[in-house]
C-alpha positions as a LaTeX table, in Angstrom:
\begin{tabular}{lrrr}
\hline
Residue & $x$ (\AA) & $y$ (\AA) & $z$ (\AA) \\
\hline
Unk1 & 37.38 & 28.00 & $-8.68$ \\
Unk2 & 34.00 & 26.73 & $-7.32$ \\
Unk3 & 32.93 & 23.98 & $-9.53$ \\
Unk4 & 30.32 & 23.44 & $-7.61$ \\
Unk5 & 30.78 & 19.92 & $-6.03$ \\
Unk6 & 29.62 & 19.08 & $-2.80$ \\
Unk7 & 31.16 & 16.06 & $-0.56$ \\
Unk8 & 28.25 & 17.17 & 1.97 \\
Unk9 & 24.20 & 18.07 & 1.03 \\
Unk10 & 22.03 & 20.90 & 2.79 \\
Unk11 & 19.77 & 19.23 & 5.36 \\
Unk12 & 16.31 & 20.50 & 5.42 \\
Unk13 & 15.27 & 23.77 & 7.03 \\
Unk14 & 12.13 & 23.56 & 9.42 \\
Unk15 & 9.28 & 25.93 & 9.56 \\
Unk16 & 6.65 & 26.33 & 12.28 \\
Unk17 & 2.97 & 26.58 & 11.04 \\
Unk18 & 0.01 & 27.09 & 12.95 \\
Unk19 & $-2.09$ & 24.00 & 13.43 \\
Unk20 & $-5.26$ & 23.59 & 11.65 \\
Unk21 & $-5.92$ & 20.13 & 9.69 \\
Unk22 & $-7.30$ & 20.42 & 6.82 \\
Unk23 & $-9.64$ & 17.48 & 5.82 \\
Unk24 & $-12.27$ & 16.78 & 3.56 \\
Unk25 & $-15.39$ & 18.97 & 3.78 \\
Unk26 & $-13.30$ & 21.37 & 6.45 \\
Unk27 & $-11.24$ & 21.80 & 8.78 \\
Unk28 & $-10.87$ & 20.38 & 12.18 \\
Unk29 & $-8.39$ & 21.94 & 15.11 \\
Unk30 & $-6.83$ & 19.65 & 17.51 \\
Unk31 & $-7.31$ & 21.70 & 20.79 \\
Unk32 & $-3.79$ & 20.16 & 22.21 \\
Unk33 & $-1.89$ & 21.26 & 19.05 \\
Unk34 & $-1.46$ & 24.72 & 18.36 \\
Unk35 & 1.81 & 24.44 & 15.47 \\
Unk36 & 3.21 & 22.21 & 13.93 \\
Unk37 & 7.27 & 22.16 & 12.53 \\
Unk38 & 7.12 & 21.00 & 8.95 \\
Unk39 & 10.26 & 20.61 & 6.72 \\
Unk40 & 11.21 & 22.63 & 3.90 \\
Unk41 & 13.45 & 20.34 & 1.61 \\
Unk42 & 16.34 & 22.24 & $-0.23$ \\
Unk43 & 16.07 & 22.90 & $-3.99$ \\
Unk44 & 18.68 & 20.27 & $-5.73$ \\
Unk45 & 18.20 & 20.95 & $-9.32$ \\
Unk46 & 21.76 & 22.25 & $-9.64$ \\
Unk47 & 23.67 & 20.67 & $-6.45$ \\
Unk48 & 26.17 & 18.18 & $-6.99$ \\
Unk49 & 26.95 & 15.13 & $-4.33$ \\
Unk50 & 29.82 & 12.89 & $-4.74$ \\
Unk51 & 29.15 & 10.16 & $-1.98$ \\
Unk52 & 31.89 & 8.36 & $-0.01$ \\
Unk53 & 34.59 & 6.32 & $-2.50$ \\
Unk54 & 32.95 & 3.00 & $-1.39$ \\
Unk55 & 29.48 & 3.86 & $-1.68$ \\
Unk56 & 30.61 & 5.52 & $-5.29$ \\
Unk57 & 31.97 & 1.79 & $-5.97$ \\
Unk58 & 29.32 & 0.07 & $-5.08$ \\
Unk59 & 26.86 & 1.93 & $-7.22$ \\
Unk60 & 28.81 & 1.19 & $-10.45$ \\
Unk61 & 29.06 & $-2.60$ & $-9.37$ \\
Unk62 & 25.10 & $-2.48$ & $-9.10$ \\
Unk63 & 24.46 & $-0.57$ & $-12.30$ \\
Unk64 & 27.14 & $-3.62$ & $-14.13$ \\
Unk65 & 24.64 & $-6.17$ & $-12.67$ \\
Unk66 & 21.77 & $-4.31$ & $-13.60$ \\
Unk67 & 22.50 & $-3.50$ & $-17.10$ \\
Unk68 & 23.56 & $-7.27$ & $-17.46$ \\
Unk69 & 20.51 & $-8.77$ & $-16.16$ \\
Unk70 & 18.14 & $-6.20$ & $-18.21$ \\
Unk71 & 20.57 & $-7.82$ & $-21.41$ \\
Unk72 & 19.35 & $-10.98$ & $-20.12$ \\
Unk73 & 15.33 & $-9.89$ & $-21.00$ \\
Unk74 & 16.62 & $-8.81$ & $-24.36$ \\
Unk75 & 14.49 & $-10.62$ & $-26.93$ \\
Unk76 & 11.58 & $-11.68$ & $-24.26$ \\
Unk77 & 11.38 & $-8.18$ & $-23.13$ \\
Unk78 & 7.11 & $-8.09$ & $-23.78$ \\
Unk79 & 6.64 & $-10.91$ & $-21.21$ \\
Unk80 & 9.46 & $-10.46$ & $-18.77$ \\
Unk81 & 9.10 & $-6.66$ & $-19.10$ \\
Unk82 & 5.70 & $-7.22$ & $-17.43$ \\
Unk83 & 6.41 & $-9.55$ & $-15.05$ \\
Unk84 & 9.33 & $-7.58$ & $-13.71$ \\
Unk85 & 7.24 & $-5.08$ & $-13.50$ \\
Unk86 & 4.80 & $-6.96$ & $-11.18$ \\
Unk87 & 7.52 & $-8.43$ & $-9.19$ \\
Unk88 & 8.43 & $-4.56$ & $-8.20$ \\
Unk89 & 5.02 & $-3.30$ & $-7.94$ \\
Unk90 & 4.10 & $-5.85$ & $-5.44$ \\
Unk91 & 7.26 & $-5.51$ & $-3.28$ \\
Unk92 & 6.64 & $-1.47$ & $-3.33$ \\
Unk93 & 3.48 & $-2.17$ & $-2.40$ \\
Unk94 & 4.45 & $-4.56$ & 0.99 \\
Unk95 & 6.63 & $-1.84$ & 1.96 \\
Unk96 & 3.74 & 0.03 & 2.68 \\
Unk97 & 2.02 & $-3.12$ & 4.48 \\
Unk98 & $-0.19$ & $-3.82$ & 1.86 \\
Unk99 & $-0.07$ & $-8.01$ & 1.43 \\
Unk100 & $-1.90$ & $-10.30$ & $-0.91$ \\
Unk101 & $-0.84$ & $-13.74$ & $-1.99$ \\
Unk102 & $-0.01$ & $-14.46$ & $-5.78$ \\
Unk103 & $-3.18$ & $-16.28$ & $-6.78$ \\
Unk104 & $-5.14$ & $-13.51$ & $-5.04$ \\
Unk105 & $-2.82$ & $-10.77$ & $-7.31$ \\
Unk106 & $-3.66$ & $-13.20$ & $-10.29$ \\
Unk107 & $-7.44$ & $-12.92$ & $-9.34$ \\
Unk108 & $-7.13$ & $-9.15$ & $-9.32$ \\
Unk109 & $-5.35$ & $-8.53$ & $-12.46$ \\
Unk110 & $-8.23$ & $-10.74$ & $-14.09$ \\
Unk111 & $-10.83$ & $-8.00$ & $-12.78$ \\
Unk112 & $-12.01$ & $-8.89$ & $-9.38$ \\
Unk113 & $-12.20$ & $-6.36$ & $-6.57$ \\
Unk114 & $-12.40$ & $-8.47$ & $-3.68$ \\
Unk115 & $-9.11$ & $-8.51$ & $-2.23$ \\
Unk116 & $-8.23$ & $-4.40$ & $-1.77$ \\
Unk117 & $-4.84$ & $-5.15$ & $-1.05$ \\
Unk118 & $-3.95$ & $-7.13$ & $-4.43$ \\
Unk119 & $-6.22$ & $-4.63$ & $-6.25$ \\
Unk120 & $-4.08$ & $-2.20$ & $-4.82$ \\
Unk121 & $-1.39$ & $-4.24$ & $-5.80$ \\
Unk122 & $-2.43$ & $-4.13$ & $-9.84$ \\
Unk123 & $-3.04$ & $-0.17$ & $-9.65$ \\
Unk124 & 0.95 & 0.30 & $-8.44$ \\
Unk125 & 1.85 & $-2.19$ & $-11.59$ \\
Unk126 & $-0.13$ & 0.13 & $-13.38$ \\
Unk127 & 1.39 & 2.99 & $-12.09$ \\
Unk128 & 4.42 & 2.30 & $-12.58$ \\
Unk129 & 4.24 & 1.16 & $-16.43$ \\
Unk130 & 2.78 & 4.68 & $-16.83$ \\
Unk131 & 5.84 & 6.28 & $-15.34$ \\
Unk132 & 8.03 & 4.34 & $-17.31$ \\
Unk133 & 6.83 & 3.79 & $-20.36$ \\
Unk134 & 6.17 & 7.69 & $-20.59$ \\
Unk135 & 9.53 & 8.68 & $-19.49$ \\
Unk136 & 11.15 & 6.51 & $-21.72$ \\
Unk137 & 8.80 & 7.88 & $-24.70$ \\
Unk138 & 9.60 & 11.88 & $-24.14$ \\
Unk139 & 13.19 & 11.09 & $-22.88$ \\
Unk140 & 12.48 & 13.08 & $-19.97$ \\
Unk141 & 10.71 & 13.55 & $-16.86$ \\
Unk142 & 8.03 & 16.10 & $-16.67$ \\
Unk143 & 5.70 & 16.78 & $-13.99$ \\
Unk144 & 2.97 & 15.59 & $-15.70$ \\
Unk145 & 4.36 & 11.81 & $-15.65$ \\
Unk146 & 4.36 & 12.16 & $-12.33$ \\
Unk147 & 0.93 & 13.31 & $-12.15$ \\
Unk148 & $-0.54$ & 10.14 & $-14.61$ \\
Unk149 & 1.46 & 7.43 & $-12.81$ \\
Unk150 & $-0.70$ & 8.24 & $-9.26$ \\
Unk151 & $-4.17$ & 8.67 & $-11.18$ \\
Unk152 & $-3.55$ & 5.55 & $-12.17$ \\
Unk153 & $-2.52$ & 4.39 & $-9.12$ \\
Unk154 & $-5.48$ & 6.09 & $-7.06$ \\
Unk155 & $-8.27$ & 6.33 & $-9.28$ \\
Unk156 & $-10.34$ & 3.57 & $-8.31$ \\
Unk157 & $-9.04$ & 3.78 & $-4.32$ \\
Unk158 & $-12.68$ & 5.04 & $-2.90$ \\
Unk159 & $-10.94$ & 7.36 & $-0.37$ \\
Unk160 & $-8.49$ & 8.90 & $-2.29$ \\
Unk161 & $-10.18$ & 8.78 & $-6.09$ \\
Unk162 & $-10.78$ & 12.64 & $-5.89$ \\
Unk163 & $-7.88$ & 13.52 & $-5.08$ \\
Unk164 & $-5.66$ & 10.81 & $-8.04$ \\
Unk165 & $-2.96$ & 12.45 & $-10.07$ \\
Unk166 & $-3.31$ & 16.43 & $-8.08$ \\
Unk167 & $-0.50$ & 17.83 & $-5.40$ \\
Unk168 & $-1.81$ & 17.89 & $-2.58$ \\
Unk169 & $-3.68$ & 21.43 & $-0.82$ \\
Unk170 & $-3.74$ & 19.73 & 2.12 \\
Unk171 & $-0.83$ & 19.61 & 5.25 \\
Unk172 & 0.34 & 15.56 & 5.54 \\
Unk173 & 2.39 & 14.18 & 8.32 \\
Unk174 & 3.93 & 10.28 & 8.08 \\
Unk175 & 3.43 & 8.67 & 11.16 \\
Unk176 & 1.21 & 10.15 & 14.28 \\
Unk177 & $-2.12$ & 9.38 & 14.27 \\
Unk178 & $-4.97$ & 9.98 & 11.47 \\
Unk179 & $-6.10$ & 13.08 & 12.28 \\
Unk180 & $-3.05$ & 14.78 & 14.15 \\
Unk181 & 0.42 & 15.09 & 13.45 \\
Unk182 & 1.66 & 14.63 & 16.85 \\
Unk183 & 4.21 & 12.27 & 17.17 \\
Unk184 & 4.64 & 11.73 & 13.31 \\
Unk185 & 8.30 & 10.74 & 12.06 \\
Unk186 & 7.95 & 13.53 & 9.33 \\
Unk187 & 6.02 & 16.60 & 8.82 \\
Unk188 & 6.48 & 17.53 & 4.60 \\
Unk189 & 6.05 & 21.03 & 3.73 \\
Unk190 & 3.47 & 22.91 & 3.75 \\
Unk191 & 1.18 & 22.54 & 0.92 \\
Unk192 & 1.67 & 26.24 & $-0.83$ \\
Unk193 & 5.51 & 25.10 & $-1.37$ \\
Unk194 & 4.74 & 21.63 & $-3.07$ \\
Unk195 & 4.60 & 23.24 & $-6.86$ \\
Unk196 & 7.76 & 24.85 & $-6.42$ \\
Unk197 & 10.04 & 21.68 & $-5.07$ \\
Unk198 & 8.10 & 19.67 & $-7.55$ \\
Unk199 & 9.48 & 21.79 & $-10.34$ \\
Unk200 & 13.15 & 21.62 & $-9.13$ \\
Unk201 & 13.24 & 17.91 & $-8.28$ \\
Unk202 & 12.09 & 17.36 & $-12.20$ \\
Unk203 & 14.76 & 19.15 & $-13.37$ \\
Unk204 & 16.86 & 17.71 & $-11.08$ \\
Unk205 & 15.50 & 13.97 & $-12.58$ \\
Unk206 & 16.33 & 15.48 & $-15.90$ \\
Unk207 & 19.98 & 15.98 & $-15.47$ \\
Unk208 & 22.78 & 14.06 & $-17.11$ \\
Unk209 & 25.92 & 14.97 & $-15.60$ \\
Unk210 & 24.65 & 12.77 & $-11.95$ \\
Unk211 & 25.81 & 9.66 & $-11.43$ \\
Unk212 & 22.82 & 7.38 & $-11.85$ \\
Unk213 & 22.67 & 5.82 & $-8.94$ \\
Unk214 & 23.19 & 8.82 & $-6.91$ \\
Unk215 & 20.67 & 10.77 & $-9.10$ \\
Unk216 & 17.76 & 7.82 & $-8.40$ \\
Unk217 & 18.35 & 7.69 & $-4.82$ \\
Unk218 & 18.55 & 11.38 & $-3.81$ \\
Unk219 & 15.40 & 12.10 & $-6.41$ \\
Unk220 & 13.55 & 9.34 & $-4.43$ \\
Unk221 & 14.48 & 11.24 & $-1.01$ \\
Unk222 & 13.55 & 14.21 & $-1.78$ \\
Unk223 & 10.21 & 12.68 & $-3.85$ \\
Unk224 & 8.99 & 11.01 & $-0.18$ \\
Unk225 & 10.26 & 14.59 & 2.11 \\
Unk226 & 8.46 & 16.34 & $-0.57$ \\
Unk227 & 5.58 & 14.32 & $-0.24$ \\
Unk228 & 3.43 & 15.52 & $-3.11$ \\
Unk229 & $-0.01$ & 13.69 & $-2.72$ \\
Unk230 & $-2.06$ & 12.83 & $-0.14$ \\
Unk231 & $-1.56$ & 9.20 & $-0.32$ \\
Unk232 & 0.53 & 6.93 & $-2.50$ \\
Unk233 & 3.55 & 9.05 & $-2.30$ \\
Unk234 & 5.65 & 5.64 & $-1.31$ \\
Unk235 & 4.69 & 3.22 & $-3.98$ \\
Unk236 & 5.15 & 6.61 & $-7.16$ \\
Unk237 & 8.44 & 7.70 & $-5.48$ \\
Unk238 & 9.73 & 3.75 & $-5.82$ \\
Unk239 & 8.44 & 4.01 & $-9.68$ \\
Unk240 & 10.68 & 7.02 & $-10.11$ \\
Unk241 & 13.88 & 5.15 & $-9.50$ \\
Unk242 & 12.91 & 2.54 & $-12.28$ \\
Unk243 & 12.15 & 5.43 & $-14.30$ \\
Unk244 & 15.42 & 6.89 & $-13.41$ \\
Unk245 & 17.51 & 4.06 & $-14.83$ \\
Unk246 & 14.86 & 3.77 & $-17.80$ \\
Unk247 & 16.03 & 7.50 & $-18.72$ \\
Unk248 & 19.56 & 7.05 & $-18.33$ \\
Unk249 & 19.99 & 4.07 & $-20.66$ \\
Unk250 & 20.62 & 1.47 & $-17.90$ \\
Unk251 & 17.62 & $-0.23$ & $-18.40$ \\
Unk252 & 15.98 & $-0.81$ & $-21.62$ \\
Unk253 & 13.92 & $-4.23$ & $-21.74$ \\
Unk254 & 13.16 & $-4.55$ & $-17.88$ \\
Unk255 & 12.05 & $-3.17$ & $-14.24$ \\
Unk256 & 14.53 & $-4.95$ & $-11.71$ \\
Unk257 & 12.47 & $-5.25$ & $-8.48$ \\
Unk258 & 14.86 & $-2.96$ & $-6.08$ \\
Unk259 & 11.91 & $-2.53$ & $-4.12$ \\
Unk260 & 12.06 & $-6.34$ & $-2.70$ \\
Unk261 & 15.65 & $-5.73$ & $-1.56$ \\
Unk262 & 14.82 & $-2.15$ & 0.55 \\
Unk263 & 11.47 & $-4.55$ & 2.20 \\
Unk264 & 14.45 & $-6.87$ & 3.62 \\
Unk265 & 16.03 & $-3.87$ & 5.23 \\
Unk266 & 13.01 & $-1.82$ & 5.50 \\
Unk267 & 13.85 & $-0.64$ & 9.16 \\
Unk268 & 17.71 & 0.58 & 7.40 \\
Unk269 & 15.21 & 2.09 & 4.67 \\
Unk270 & 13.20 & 4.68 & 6.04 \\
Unk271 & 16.25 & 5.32 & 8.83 \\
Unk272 & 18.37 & 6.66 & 5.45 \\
Unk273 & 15.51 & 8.88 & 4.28 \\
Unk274 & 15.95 & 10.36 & 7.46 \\
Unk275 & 19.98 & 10.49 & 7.52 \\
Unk276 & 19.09 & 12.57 & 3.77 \\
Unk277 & 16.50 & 14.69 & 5.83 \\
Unk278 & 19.56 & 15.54 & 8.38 \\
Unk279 & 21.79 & 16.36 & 4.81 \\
Unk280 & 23.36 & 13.04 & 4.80 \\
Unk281 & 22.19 & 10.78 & 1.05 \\
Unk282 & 25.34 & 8.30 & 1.79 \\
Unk283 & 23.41 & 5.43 & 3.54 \\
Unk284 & 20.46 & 5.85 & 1.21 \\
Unk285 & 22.12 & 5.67 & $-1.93$ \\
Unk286 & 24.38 & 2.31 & $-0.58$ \\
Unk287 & 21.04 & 0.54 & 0.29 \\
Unk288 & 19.72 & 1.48 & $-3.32$ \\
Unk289 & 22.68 & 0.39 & $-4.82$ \\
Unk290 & 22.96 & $-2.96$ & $-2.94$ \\
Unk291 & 19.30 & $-3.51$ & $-3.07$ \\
Unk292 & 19.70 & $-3.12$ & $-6.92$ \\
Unk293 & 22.75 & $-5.55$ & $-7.32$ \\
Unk294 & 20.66 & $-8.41$ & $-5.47$ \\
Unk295 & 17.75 & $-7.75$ & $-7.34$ \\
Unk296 & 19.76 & $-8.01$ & $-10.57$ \\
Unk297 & 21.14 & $-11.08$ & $-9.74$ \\
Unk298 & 18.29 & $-13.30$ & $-8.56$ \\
Unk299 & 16.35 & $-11.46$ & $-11.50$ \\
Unk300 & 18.87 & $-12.98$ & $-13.78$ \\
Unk301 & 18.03 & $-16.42$ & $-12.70$ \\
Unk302 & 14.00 & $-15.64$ & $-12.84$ \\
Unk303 & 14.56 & $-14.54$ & $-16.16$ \\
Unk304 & 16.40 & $-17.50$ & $-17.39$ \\
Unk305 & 13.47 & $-19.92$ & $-15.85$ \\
Unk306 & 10.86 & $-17.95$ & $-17.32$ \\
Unk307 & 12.72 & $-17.81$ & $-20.97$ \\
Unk308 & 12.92 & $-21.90$ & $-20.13$ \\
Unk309 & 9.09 & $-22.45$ & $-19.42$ \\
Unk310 & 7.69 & $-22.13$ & $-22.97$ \\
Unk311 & 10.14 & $-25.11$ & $-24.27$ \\
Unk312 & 9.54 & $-26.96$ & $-21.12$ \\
Unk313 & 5.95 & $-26.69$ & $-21.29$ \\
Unk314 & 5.87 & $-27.85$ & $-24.72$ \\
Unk315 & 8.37 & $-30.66$ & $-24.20$ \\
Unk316 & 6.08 & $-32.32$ & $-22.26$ \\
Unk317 & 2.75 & $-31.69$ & $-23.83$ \\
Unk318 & 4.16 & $-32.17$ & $-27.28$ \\
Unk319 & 1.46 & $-30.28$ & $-28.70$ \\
Unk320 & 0.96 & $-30.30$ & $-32.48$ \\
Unk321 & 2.29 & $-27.26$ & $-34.85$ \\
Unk322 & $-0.84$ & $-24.75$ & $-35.36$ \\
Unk323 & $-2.77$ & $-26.54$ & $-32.75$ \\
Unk324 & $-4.55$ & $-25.32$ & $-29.93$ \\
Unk325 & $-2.09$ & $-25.96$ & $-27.41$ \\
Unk326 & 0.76 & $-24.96$ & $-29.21$ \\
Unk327 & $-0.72$ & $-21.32$ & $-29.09$ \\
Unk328 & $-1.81$ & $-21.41$ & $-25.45$ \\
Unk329 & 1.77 & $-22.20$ & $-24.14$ \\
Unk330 & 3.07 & $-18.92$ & $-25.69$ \\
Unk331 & 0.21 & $-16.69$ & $-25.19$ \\
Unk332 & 0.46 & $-17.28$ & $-21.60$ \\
Unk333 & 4.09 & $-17.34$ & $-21.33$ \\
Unk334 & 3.17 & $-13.43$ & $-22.78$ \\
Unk335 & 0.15 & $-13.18$ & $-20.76$ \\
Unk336 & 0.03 & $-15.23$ & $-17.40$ \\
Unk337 & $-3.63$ & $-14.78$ & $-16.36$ \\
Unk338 & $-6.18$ & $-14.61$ & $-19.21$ \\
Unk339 & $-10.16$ & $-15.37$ & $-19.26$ \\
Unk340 & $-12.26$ & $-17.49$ & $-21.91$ \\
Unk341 & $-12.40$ & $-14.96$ & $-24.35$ \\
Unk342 & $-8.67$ & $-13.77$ & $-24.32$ \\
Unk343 & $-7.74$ & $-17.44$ & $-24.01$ \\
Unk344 & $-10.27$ & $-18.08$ & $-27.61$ \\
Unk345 & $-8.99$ & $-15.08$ & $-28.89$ \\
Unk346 & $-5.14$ & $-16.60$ & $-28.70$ \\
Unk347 & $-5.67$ & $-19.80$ & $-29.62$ \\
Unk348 & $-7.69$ & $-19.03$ & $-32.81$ \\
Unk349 & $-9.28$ & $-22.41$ & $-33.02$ \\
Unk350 & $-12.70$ & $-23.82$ & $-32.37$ \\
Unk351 & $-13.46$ & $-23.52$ & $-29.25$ \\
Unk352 & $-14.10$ & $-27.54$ & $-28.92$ \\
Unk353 & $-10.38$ & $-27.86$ & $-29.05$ \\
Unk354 & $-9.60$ & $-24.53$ & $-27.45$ \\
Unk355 & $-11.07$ & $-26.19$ & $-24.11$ \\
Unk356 & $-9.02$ & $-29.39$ & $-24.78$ \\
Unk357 & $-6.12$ & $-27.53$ & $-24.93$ \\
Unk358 & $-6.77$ & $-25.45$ & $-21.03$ \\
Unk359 & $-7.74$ & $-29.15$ & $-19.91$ \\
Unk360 & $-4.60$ & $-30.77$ & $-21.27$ \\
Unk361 & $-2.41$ & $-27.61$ & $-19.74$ \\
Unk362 & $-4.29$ & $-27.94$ & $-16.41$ \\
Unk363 & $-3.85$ & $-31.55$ & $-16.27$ \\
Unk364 & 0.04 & $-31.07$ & $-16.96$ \\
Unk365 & 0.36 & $-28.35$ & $-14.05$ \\
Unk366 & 0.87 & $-25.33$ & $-15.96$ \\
Unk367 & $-2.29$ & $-23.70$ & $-15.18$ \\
Unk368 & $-5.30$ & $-23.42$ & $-12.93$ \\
Unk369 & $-8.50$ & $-21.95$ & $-13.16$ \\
Unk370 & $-8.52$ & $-19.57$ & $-10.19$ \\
Unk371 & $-12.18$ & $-18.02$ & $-9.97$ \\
Unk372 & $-13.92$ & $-20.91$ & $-8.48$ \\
Unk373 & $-17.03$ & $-20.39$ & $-11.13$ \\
Unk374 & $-18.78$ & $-22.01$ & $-14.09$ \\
Unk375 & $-19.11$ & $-18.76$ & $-15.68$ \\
Unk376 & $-16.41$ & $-15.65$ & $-16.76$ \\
Unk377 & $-13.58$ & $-18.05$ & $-15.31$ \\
Unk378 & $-10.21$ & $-16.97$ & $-15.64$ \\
Unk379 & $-6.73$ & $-19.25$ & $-15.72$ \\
Unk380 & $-3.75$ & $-18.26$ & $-14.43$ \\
Unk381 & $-0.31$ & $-19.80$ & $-15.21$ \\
Unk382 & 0.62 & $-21.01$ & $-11.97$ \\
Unk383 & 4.27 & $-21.68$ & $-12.45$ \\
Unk384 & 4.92 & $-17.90$ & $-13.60$ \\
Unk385 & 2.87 & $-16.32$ & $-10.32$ \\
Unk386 & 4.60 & $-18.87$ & $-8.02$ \\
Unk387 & 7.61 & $-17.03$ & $-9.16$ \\
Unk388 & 6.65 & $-13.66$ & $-8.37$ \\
Unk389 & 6.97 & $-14.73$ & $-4.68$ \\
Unk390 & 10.17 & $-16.83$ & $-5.42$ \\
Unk391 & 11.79 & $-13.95$ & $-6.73$ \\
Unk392 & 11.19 & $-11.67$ & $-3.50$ \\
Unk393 & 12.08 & $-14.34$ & $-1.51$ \\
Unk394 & 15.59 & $-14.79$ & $-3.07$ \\
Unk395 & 16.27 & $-10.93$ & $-2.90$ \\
Unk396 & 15.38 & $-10.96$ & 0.56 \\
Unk397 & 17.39 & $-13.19$ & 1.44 \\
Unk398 & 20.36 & $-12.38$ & $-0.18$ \\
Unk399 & 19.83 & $-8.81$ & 1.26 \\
Unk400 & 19.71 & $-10.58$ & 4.79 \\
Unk401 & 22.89 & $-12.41$ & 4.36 \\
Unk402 & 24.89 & $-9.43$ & 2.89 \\
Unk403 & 23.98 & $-7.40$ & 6.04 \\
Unk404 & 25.06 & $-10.53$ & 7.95 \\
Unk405 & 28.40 & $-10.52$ & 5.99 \\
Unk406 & 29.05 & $-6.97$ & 6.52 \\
\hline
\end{tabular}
């Protein structure tokens, strides 16, 4: 009897269309282009893959580092919850070549729109707390979710605001130039079939019977072939895997930044999102599951020095009980960039010794005021953004040596 197993998956069909771009306010032929071959993803919401033995062993070896790391957060999962989910954000967001240092990301999450990039940056962290934290509440994907988490990644983008949080009506191409497809490394489908492979790849996502892994991988493949908005589609198809493990239980107090281990191989990457285009998920779902397992280990070290900082801070300040200080080490161990008001707010004291305490805790190293101005400044704690980038470095380079290793 068929039980309906598959050792292989369907690669995508092609269709020719004829050429005519649409853009905004028209349309606009390219007179060298006449068609164009898009792809027509298969509907998955009831095929079964069981990858390669190895690749199957490596997943659960991940998912035990994952789930032991996310134990780790247990009891600190408010402030590490948020920083984890910062650490991915910002590595989904250098996968697409968008780059901005930590203070810069600090300066951004405090309000300032100078810096697009680590703007950008705070709209994926955004994004992908919607996703999750929405998920998680209703237990289950639905298309909606999907929907939220890129209007809140694209509403305040001032090219693509009008179009945050709808499928697209428009043909996209990745790669090739801006206003042609020629060239481009892959053509989605056509716009008309978007609804329809959105609905199966949801009920895909809300399977149980996949193994997880396999389930956040292949549901991120199709996600990107699918290609269901005009822009963003990378950073919201890197929050579903998070949301993935959220559903299935593996993950309950925090994100672990995969995303920094697939920008070490990010070549190997996008080459296995094409090997799943050609019907092959294998080498996509053992880079997911290896980027996982070194994210989950250097995350458990992060963890343990951000758990650290609150005692460390106040072994060396020695701050009073109910003073001043006392309250600013934990409120920004729980919130790591905060302005004048927030900072008053926390502290609950006058503000005389409110400004003794940021002096005394800028003195000692722990923060630094990061706006440059005498008015509306904003403090960041400089310790927890320095490890932001500390954290992607280490899974980076324990992704470079385990490719070196074999």
């Amino acid at each position: 009897m068929d039980d309906g197993t598959r050792a292989e998956w369907p690669a995508h069909g092609v269709e020719t269309l004829p050429w005519q771009q649409q853009v905004r306010g028209g349309t606009r032929e390219d007179r060298m282009l006449r068609s164009v071959d898009a792809t027509i993803p298969p509907l998955i919401k009831t095929l079964d893959y069981t990858p390669p033995l190895a690749v199957l062993l490596t997943t659960e070896k991940a998912l035990l580092a994952v789930a032991q790391a996310d134990t780790d957060a247990q009891g600190h999962s408010a402030a590490l919850s948020r920083f984890m989910v910062r650490s991915e954000s910002a590595a989904s967001s250098k996968i697409e070549r968008i780059e901005a240092s930590a203070r810069d990301y600090a300066k951004a999450m405090a309000g300032s729109k100078s810096n697009t990039s680590a703007t950008s940056m705070v709209a994926a962290s955004a994004a992908l707390h919607e996703l999750i934290s929405r998920v998680a509440e209703n237990g289950r994907f639905e298309l909606e979710h999907l929907t939220s988490a890129h209007h809140a990644l694209m509403a305040d983008d001032p090219e693509e605001a009008d179009y945050a949080g709808r499928l697209r009506d428009m043909q996209n191409w990745i790669g090739g130039s801006d206003h042609s497809p020629r060239g481009a490394l892959h053509v989605p489908p056509a716009p008309e079939r978007v609804a329809g492979l959105m609905e199966d790849l949801v009920a895909y996502l809300n399977r149980d019977d996949v193994p997880v892994m396999v389930q956040a991988a292949i549901g991120h493949a199709q996600f990107e072939s699918i290609h269901a908005f005009t822009d963003g589609n990378g950073r919201i198809g890197r929050a579903l895997v998070s949301a993935v493990l959220r559903r299935r239980g593996v993950t309950r107090n925090a994100v672990v930044p995969l995303a920094s281990g697939l920008l070490a191989r990010r070549d190997d990457y996008f080459a296995s999102l094409g090997s799943y285009r050609l019907g092959d998920p294998a080498p996509l779902i053992d880079l997911f599951a290896r980027s996982a397992h070194a994210a989950a280990e250097c995350s458990r070290e992060t963890i343990a020095r951000l758990k650290a900082m609150p005692n460390e801070w106040a072994a060396e300040l020695k701050p009073r009980a109910g003073s001043a200080a006392a309250a600013l080490i934990g409120a920004f161990y729980d919130h790591p960039v905060m302005g004048a008001e927030a900072i008053e707010a926390s502290a609950d004291s006058a503000t005389s010794q409110v400004y003794r305490a940021i002096d005394q805790l800028v003195d000692a190293g722990f923060i630094e005021e990061i706006t440059g101005r005498k008015k509306n400044r904003v403090w960041a704690a400089s310790e927890v953004m320095a490890e932001l980038d500390e954290l992607d470095r280490r899974i980076q380079a324990a992704m470079h040596e385990r490719k070196q290793d074999g």
